[in-house]
N, C-alpha and C positions, 0 to 999 in steps of 0.2 A: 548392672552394666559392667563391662568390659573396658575396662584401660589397658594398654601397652606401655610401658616406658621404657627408653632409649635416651641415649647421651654419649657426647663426645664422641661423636663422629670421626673428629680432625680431619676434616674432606681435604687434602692435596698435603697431605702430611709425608715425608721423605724417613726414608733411615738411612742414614748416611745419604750417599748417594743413589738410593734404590727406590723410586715409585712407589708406591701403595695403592696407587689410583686402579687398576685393575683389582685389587684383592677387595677395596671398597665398593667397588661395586656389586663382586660377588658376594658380600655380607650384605648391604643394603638389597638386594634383591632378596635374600634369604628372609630380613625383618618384614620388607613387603606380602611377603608368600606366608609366614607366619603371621601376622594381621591378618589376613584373607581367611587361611584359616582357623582361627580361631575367634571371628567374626567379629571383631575389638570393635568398640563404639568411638571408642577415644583413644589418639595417639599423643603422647608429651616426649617431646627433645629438648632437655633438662641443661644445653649448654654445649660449648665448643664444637659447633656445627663444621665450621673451619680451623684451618689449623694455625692462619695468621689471618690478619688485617684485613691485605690483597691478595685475595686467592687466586692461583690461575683460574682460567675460562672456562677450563674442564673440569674442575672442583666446585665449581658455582654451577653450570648446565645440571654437574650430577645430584647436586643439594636441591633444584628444583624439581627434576623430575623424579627423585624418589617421594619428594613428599607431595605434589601430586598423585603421584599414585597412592600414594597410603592413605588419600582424601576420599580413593573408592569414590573417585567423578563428584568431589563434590559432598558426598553425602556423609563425611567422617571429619569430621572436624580434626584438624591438624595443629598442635599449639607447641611454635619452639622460643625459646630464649635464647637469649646471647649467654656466654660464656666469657672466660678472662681473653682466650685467643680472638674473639671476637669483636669486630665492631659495627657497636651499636648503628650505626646510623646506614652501613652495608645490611644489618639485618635487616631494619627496618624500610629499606627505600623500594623493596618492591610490594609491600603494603597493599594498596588498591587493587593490582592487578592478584596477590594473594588470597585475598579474601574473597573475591570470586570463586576461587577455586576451593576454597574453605582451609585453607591455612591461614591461621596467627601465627603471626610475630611479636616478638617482644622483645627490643632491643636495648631499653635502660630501666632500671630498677621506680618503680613506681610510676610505668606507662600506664595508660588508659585507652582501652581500646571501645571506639565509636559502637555502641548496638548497630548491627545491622542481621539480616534475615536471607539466607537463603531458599529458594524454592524448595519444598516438601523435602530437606533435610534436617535445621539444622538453625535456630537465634541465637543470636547475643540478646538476651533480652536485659541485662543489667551490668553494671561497669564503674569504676571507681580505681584510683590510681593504685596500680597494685591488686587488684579483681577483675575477674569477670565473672559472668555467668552463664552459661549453656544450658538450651533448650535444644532438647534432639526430638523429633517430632516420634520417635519410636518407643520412647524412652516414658514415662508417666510423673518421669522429680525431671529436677536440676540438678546440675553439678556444678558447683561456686570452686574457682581454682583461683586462689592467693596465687600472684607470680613477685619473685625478685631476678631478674636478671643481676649478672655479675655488674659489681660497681667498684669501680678505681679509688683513687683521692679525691677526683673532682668530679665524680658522679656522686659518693657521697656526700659530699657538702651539697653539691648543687638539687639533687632532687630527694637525700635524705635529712638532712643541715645538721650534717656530725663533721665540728672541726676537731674533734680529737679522737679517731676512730678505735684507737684501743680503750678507748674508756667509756666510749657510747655503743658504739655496732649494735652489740649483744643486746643492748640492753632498748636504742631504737627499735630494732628489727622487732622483739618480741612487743613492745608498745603497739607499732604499726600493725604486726600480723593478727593482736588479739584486737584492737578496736576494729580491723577488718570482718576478723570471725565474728565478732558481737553483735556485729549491724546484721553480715549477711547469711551465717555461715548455722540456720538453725536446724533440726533434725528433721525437716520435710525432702532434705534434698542430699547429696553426698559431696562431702567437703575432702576438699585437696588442696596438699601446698606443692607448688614447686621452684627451684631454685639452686640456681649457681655458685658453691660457697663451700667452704672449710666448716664440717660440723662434726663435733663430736661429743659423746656423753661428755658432763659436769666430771668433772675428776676422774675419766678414762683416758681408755692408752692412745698415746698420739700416732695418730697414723699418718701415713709416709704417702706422700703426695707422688707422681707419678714422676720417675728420673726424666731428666732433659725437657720437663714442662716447665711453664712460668708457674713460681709459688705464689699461691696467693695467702697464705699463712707467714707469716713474718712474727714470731714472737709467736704469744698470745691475743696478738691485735685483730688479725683477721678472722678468728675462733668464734661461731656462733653454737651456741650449747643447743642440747635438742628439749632443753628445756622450757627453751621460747617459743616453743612449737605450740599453738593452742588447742587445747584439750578436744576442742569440734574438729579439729581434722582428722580425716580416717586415715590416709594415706598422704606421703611424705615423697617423693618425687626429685631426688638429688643427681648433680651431674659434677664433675672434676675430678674426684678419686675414680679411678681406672680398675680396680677391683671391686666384683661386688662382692657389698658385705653391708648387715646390720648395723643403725647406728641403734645404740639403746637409752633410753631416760625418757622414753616419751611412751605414752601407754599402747601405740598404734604404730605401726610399720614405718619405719624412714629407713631407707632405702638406696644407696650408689648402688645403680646398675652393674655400671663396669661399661666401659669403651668397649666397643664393637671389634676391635681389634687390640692385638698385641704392638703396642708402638717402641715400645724401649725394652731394652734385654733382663731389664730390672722386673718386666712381666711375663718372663718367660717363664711357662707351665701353667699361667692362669689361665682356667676357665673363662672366655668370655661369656656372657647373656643377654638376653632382655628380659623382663619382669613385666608377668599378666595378671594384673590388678581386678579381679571380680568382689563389687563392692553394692552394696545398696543401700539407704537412710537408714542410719540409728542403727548401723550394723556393722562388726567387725569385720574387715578388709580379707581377705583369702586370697595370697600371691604366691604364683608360680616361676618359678627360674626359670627360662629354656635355655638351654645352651643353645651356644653359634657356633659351625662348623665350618662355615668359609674362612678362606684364607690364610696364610703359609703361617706355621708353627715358629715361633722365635727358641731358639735351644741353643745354650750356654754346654759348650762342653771341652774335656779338657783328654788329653791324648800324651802317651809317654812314646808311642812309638809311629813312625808316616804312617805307615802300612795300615795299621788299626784306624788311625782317621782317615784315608782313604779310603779305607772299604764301610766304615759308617757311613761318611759322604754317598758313596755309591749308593748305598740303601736308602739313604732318607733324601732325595731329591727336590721336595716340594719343602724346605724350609729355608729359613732365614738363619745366619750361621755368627755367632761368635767362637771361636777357636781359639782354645789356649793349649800352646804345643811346649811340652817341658821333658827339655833333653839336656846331656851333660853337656854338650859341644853345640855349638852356634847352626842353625839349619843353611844347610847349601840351596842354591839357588834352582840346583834340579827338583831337591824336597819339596819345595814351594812350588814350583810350575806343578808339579806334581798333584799338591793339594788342591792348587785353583781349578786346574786340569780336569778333577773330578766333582767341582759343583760350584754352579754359577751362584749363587748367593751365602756368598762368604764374604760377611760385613766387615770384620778385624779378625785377624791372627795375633796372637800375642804369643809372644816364645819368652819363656822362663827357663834361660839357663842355669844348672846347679852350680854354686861355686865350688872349688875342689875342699874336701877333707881335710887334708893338711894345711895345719896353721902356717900363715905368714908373718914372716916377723914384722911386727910394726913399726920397727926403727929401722928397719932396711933403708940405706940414703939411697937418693937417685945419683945416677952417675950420668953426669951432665955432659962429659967428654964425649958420648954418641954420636954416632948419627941420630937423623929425628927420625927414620924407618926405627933402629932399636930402641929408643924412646919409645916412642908409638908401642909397642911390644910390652917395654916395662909395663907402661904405665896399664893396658891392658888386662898384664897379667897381674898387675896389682889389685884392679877395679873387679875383674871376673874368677882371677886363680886358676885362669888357664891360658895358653899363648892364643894368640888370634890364630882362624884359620889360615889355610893360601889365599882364599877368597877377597877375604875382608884385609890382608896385606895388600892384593893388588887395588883394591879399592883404594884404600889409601896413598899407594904410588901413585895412581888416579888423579887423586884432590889434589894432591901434594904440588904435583908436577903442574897442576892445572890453576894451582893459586901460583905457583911461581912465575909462569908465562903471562898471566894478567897483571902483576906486579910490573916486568920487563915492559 
């Protein structure tokens, strides 16, 4: 059989002040068209379906109808989890009308989802807190998929009963996961885990959780090793880290996809994918990376002269822009209209002015006798080592005169 996995969506996710709601769309129509073709039996959404709590309207419309569609009417069984951005009880409340459609949900770490049957596609014929199992009528096994959705402080105690999460997690999780595989998880069928969570090999390198996201690693407290992973699973189904990449320590593939998108600048130049899992009983897993080709490139770049970032900008049109502008003297406000002038998604400018070469003395007194315009000056020329522009003088005549009138 055919799995796809997909994660972190962050459907109504912003950068700075910029949408994304367009660019998700054209990547989620891309994963739908790659399901289709490449005939997947089974789709997994590994987490962070949304990108807060309350999502707009049009962030929830678009999370329903992509994965209907990728249910292929029903007959493709659809299974997402909650993530950290996620809440559980938003994933979970359209439930009945979902599973019509042949979408699970899984909104808190150790749910149980009801067996039910659809027409000539597609049972739950088994289920246990933290399991299920799938019966595809095309298909001649099962697939038994362990689920943990993301759990807080008080999803853990409450439906794993770890009051002290740095000292249990790890060691819960793997208890729960192997008496799960031991009851259901035998070589007649193909075993999967999937889940929302910080994992990394026993004594490998820590990896870097995705900039401007909520951590859910604190310490070593929220660290679950891939050594809990039990030995019956073929394939490992991971969602939160935003790059994909191999976890290693476990004999079988575990797996972050990688977010569908580039959300922070911190992922700029990563490859995003999805992963095609072709697997069958008592058999080593065979996974594919696709890359994804929707939606605007995030690029971190850095420029000594306008001109040259001007005429980048002109060329590269369809990206997202951090601009770091480093010149000896302060940029004029022409320079700037200039740069904005030639591409609408320019997230930050950051201007790194050189201080001058020649030392300043450091016992230089200030001379207090001034006006506060050559103060202003001093003290400038103390802080950068060069005089302020005319610009940034009148600016300050500006403030100046306009704190003194609110005073009056």
């Amino acid at each position: 059989m055919k799995i796809l996995h997909t994660a972190d969506w962050h459907l109504g996710k912003k950068l700075d002040y910029i949408s994304r709601l367009d660019e998700q769309k054209e990547v989620l129509q891309e994963i739908c068209e790659i399901a289709e073709q490449q005939k997947v039996d089974l789709v997994i959404v590994a987490g962070d379906l949304f990108d807060t709590f309350n999502p707009p309207v049009d962030a929830t419309e678009l999370l329903y109808q992509t994965l209907k569609r990728l249910t292929a009417n029903g007959t493709r069984p659809v299974l997402a989890i909650a993530g950290n951005h996620d809440s559980p009880d938003r994933i979970d409340s359209p439930d009945p009308l979902a599973r019509a459609c042949g979408i699970i949900f899984i909104g808190y770490p150790h749910a149980e989802v009801k067996p039910f049957e659809l027409d000539n596609s597609f049972a739950i014929i088994n289920s246990d807190k933290g399991f299920l199992e799938i019966k595809l009528k095309h298909i001649p096994y099962p697939v038994r998929i362990l689920t943990t959705a993301y759990a807080n402080e008080l999803r853990l105690k409450q439906f794993l009963g770890i009051e002290n999460k740095g000292e249990q997690l790890n060691e819960v999780l793997r208890n729960s996961w192997q008496n799960l595989a031991d009851q259901y998880c035998n070589a007649n069928g193909v075993n999967l885990l999937t889940a929302h969570l910080y994992m990394l090999q026993r004594g490998g390198e820590i990896l870097e959780e995705p900039e401007g996201e909520k951590p859910i690693k604190i310490g070593n407290a929220d660290i679950v090793y891939s050594d809990a992973i039990p030995t019956q699973i073929q394939y490992t189904a991971l969602g939160h880290l935003h790059r994909y990449q191999f976890i290693k320590g476990h004999q079988n593939p575990v797996v972050y996809c990688s977010s569908p998108l580039a959300y922070s600048f911190s992922e700029a130049g990563q490859e995003k994918k999805v992963v095609i899992v072709d697997v069958e009983p008592n058999q080593e897993a065979r996974i594919q990376a696709l890359p994804l080709r929707s939606g605007k490139q995030l690029c971190r770049k850095t420029f000594y002269q306008v001109d040259e970032a001007v005429a980048w900008l002109h060329e590269n049109p369809y990206t997202l822009v951090e601009l770091t502008m480093v010149s000896d003297t302060f940029m004029t406000s022409a320079d700037l209209k200039r740069i904005h002038e030639a591409h609408d998604g320019i997230i930050h400018i950051i201007p790194i002015v050189n201080k001058a070469d020649s030392p300043t003395e450091a016992t230089e007194q200030v001379k207090l006798n001034q006006d506060i315009h050559s103060l202003f000056g001093d003290y400038f020329k103390s802080k950068y080592g060069q005089e302020p522009n005319e610009e940034l003088k009148e600016l300050f005549r500006e403030v100046f005169t306009h704190s003194k009138q609110g005073e009056e």
